[in-house]
ChimeraX commands (.cxc) that place a marker at each C-alpha (Angstrom):
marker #1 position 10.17,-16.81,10.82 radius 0.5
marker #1 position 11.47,-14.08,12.77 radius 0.5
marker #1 position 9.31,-13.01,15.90 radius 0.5
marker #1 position 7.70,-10.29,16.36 radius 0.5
marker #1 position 7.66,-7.99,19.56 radius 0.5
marker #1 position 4.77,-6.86,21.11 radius 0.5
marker #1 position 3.12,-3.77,19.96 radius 0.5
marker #1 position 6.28,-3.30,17.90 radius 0.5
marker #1 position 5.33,-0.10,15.93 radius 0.5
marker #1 position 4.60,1.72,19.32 radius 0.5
marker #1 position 8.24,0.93,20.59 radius 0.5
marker #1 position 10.39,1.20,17.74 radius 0.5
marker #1 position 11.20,3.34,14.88 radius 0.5
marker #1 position 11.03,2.48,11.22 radius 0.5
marker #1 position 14.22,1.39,10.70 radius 0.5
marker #1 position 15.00,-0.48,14.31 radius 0.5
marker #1 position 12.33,-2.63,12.88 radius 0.5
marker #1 position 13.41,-6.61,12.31 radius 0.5
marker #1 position 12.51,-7.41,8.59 radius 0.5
marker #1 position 9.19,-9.33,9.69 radius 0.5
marker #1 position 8.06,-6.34,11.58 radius 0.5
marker #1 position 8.50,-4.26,8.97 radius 0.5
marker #1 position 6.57,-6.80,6.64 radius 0.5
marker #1 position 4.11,-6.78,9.23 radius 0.5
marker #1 position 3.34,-3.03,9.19 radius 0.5
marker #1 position 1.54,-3.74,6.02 radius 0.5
marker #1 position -2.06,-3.69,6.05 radius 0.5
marker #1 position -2.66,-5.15,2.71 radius 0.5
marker #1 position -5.12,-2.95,0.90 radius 0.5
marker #1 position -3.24,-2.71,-2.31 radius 0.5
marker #1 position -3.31,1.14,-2.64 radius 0.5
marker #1 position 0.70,1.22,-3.41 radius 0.5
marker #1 position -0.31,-1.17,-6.31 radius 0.5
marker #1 position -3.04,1.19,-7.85 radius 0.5
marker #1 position -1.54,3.11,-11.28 radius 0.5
marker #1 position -0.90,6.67,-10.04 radius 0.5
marker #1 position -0.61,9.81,-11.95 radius 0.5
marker #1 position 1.58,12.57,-11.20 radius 0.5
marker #1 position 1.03,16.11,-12.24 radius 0.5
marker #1 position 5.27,17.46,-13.60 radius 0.5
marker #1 position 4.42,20.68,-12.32 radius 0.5
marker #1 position 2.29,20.53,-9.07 radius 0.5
marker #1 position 3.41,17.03,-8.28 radius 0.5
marker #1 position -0.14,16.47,-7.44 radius 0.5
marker #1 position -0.93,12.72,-7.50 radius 0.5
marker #1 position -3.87,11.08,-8.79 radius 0.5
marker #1 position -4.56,7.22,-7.86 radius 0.5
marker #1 position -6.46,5.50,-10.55 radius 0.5
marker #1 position -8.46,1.88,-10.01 radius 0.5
marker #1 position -5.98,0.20,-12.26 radius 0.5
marker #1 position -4.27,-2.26,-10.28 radius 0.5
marker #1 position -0.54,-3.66,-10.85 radius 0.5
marker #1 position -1.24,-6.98,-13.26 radius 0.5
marker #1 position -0.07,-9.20,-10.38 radius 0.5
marker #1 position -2.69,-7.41,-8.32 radius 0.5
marker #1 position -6.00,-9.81,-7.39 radius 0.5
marker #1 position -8.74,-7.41,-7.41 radius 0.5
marker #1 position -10.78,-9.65,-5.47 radius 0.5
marker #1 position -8.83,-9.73,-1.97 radius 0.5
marker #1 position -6.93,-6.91,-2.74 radius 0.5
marker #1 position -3.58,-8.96,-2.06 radius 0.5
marker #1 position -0.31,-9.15,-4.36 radius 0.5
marker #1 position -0.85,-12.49,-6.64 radius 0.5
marker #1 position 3.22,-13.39,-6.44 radius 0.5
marker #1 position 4.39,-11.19,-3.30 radius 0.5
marker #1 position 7.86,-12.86,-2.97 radius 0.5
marker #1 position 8.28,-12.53,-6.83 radius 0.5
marker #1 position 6.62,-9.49,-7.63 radius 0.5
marker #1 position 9.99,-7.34,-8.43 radius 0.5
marker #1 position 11.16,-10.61,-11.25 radius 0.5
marker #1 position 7.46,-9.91,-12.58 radius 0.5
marker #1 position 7.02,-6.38,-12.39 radius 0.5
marker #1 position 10.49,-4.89,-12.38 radius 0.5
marker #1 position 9.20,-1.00,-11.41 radius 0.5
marker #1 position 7.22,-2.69,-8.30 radius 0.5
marker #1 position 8.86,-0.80,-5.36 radius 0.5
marker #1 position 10.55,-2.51,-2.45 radius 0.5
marker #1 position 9.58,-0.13,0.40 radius 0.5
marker #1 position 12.40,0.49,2.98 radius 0.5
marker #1 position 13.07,2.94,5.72 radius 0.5
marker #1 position 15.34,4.50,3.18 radius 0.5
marker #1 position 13.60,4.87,-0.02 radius 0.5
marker #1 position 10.08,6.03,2.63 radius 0.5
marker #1 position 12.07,9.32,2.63 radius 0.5
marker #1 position 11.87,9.91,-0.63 radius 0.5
marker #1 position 8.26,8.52,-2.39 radius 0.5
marker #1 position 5.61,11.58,-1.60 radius 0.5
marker #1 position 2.52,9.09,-3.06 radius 0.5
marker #1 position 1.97,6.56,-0.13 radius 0.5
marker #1 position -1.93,7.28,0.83 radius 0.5
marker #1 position -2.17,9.09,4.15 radius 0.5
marker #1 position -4.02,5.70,5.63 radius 0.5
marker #1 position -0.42,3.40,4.61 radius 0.5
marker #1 position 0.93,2.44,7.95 radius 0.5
marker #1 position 4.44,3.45,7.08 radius 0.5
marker #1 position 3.86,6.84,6.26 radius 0.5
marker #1 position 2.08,7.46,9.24 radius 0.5
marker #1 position 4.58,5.95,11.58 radius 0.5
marker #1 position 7.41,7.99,9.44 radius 0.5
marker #1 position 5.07,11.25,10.36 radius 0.5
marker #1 position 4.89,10.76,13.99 radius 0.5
marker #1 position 1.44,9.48,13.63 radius 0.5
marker #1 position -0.23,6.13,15.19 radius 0.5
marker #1 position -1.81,3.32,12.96 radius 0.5
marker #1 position -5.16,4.19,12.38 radius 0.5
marker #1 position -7.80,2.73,14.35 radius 0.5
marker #1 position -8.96,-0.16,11.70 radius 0.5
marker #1 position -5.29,-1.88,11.18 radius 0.5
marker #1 position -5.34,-5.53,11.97 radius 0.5
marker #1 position -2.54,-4.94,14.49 radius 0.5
marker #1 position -5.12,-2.95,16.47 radius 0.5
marker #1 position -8.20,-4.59,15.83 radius 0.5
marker #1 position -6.59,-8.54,15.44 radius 0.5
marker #1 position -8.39,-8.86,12.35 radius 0.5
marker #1 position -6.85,-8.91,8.56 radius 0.5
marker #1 position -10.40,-8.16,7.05 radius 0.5
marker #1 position -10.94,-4.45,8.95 radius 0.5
marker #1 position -9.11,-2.54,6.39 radius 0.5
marker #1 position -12.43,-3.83,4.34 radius 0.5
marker #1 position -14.84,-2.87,6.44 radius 0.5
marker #1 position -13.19,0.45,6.58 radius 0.5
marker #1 position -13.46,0.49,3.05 radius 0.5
marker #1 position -9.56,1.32,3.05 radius 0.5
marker #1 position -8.67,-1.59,0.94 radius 0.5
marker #1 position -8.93,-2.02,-3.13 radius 0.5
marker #1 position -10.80,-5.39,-2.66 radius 0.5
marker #1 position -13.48,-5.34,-5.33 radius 0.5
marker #1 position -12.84,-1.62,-6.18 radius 0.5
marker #1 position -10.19,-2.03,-9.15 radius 0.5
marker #1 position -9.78,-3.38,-12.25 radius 0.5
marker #1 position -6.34,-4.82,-13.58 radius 0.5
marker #1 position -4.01,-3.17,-15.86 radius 0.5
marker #1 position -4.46,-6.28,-18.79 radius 0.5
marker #1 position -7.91,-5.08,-18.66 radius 0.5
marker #1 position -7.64,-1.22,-20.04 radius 0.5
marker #1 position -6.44,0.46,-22.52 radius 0.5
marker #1 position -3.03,2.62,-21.56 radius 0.5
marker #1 position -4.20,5.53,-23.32 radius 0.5
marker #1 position -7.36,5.54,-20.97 radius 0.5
marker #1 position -6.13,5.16,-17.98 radius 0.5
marker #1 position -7.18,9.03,-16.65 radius 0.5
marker #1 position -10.90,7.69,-17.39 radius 0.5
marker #1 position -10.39,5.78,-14.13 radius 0.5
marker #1 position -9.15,8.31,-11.85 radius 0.5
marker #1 position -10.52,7.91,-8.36 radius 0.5
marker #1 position -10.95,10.16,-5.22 radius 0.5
marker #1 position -11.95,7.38,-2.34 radius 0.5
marker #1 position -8.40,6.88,-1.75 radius 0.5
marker #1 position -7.79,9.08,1.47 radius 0.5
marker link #1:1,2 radius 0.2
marker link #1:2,3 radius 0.2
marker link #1:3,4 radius 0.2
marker link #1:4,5 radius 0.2
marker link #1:5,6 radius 0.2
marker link #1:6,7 radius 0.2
marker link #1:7,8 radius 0.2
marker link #1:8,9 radius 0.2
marker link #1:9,10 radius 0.2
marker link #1:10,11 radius 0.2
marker link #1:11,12 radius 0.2
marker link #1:12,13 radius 0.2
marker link #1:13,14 radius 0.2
marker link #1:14,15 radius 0.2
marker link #1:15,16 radius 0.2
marker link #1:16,17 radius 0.2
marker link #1:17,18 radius 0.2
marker link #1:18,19 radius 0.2
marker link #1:19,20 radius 0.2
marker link #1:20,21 radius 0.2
marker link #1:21,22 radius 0.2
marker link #1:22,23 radius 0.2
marker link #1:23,24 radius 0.2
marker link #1:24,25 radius 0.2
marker link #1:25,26 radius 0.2
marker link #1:26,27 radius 0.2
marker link #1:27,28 radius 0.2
marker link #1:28,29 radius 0.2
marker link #1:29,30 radius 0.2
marker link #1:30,31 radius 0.2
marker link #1:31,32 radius 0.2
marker link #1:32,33 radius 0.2
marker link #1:33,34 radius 0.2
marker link #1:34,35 radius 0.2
marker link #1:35,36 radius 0.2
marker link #1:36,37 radius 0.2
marker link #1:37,38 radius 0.2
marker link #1:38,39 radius 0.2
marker link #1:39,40 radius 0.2
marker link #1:40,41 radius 0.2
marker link #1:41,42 radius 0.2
marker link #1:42,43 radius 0.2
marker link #1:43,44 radius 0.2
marker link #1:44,45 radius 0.2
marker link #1:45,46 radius 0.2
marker link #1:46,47 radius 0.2
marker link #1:47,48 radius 0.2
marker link #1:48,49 radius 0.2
marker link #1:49,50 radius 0.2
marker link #1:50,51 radius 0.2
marker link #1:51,52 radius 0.2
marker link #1:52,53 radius 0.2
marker link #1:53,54 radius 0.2
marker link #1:54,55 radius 0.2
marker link #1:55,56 radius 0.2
marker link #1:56,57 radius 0.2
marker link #1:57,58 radius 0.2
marker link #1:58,59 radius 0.2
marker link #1:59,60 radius 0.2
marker link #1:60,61 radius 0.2
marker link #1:61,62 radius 0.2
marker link #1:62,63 radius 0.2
marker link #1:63,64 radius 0.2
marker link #1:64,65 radius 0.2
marker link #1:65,66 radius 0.2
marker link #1:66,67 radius 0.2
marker link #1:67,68 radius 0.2
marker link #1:68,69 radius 0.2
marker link #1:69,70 radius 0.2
marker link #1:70,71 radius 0.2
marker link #1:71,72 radius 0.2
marker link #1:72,73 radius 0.2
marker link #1:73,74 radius 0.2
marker link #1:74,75 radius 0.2
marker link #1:75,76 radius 0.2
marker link #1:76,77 radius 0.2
marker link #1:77,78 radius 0.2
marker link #1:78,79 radius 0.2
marker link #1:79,80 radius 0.2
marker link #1:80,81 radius 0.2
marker link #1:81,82 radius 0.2
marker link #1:82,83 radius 0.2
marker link #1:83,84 radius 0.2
marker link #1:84,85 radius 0.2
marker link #1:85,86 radius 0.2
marker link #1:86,87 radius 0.2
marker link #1:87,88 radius 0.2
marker link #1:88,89 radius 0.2
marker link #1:89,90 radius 0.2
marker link #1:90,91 radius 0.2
marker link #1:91,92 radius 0.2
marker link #1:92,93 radius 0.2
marker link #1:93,94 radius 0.2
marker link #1:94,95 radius 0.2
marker link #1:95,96 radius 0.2
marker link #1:96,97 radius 0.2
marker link #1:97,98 radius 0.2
marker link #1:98,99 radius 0.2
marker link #1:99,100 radius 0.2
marker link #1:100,101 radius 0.2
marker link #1:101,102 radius 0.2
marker link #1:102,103 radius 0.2
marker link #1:103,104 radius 0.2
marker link #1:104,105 radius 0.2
marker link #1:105,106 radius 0.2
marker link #1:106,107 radius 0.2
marker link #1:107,108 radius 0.2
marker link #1:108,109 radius 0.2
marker link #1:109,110 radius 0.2
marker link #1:110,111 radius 0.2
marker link #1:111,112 radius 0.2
marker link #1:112,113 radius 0.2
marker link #1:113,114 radius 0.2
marker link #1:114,115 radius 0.2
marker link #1:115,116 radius 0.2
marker link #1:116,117 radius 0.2
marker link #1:117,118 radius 0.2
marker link #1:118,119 radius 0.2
marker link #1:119,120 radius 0.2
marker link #1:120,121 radius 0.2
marker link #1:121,122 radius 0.2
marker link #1:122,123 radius 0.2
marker link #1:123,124 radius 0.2
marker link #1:124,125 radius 0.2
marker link #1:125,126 radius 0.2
marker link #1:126,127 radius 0.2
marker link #1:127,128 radius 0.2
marker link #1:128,129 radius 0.2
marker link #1:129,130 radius 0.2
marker link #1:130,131 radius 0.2
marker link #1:131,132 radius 0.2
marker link #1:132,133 radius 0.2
marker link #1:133,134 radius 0.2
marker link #1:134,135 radius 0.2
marker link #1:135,136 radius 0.2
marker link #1:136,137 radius 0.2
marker link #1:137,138 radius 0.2
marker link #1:138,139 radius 0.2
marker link #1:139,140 radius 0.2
marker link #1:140,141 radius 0.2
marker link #1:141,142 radius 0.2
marker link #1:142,143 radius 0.2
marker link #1:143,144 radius 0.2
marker link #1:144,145 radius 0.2
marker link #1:145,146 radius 0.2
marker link #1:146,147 radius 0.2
marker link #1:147,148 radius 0.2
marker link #1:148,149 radius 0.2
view
């Protein structure tokens, strides 16, 4: 495993970042794995609770991380690159607010040490979602949420 340098995301930008820094910068609350809803003509999004099928509602963690693309082919492989372009990250993901100028919020583990803050700040989908093998495509805009912020 590649290291990682100290307080990494303060020194470096986005894409000077080694592949396990980059990896690191996740806080894994599962909001890029929520079913979102986009609006053609304001391009307004709209997260729902209906979580990606490899998704473990639970913990709020990917159920087959290095696999997830074989499983779920539209799963998105975030780079610095492709950051540019996707306007639906939630203003909490780490990688948007770096790419904005902005630091990592206050309750990341790499500021607090501890994987299980983005819980307690009730930023994470842990025990908030439901899979996608659970609802019915046609209702999926009955579970529209508006905690994600």
């Amino acid at each position: 495993m590649e290291p990682i340098r100290p307080q990494f995301w303060k020194n470096y930008a986005l894409a000077e970042m080694t592949h396990a820094e980059w990896e690191a910068l996740c806080d894994g609350c599962g909001l890029c794995c929520l079913i979102k809803l986009e609006d053609e003509e304001t391009l307004e999004v709209a997260y729902t609770k209906v979580a990606c099928k490899l998704l473990d509602c639970a913990t709020g963690h990917c159920s087959d991380y290095a696999s997830r693309v074989q499983s779920v082919p539209d799963c998105i492989q975030l780079t610095p690159e492709k950051l540019q372009q996707i306007h639906w990250l939630p203003p909490s993901c780490a990688y948007r607010r770096l790419n904005e100028g902005k630091s990592l919020p206050s309750w990341h583990y790499l500021n607090t040490g501890s994987r299980s803050s983005v819980i307690k700040a009730r930023k994470s989908v842990a025990g908030r979602c439901v899979s996608e093998t659970a609802v019915n495509e046609d209702e999926i805009e009955d579970y529209i949420v508006r905690w994600v912020r």
